[in-house]
C-alpha positions in Angstrom: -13.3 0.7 8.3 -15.6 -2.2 6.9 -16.4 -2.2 3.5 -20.3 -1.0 2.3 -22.4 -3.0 0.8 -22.5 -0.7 -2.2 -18.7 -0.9 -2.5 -18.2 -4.4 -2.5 -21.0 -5.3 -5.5 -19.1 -2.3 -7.2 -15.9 -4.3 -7.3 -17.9 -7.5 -7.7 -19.6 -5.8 -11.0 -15.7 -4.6 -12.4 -14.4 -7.4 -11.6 -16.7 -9.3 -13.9 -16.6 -7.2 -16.8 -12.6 -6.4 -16.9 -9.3 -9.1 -16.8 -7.2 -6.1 -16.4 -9.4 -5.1 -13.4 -9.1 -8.9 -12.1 -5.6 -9.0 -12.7 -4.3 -5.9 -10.9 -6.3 -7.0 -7.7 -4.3 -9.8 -7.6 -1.1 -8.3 -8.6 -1.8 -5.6 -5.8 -2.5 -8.8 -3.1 0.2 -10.5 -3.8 2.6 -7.2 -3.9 1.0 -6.1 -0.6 2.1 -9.5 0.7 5.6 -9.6 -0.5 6.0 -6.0 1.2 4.8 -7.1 4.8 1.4 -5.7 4.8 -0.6 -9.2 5.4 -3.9 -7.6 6.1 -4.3 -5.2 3.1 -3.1 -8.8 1.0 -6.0 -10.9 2.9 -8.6 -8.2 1.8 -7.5 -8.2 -1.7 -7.7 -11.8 -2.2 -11.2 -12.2 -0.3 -12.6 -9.2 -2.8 -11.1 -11.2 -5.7 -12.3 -14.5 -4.5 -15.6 -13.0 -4.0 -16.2 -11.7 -7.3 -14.3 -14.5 -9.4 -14.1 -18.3 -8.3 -15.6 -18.5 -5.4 -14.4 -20.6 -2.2 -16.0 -23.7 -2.9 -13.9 -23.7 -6.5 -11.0 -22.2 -4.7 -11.3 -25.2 -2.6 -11.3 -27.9 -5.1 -8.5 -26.2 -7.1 -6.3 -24.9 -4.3 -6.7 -28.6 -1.8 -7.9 -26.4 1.1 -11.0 -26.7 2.6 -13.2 -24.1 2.2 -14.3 -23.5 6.0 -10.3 -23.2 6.3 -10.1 -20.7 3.0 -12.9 -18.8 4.7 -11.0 -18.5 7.9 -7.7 -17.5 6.7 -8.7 -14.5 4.7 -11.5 -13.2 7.1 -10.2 -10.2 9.6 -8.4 -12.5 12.5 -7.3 -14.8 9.9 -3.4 -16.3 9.9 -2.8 -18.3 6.9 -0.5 -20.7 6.5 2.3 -20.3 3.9 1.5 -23.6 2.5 -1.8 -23.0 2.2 -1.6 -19.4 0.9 1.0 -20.3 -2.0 -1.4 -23.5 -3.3 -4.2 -20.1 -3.0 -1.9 -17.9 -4.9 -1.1 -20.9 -7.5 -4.8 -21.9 -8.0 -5.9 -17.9 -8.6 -3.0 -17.4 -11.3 -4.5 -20.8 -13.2 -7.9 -19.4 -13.0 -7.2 -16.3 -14.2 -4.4 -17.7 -16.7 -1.9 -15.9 -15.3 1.7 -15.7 -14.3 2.7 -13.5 -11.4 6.3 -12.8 -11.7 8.6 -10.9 -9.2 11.4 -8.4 -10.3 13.9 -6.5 -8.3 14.6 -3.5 -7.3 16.7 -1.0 -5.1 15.0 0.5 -2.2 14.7 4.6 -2.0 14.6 5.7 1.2 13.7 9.2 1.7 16.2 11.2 3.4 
């Protein structure tokens, strides 16, 4: 279901007034990606790129063009590992931040 209008300047306006906000968007991306689910991950970062740096930045920080940026997080979008971990890098700098990963055991529901 495509996002309203409404919903996305809501995020937009969050975004822009809370770090913590920022940060647990892309937290959430980037755990959504490490558990398989590469379209919920794609939507994430386009919100957060939307509302913080903006492709054209992204671009310039991440050394991906910004057509191919827009491409790779829109709806039939495949990124490339390469270019999604320079993504991933350049949003942590902008939003002076280290994502780290931890472990733990899996619970499976009998």
């Amino acid at each position: 279901m495509p996002l309203t209008r409404d919903f996305r300047e809501t995020v937009r306006e969050k975004a822009k007034r809370s770090s913590r906000f920022r940060q647990a968007l892309l937290t959430e991306s980037v755990e959504n990606l490490l558990a398989g689910d590469l379209e919920t991950s794609k939507g994430l970062l386009r919100d957060y790129i939307k509302a913080t740096i903006g492709y054209r930045a992204l671009s310039e920080a991440a050394g991906v063009p910004e057509k191919s940026l827009i491409r790779m997080f829109g709806a039939k979008g495949n990124p490339r590992a390469s270019h999604l971990s320079r993504v991933i890098e350049a949003l942590q700098q902008h939003e002076d931040v280290r994502l780290q990963v931890s472990v733990s055991r899996r619970v499976d529901a009998a």
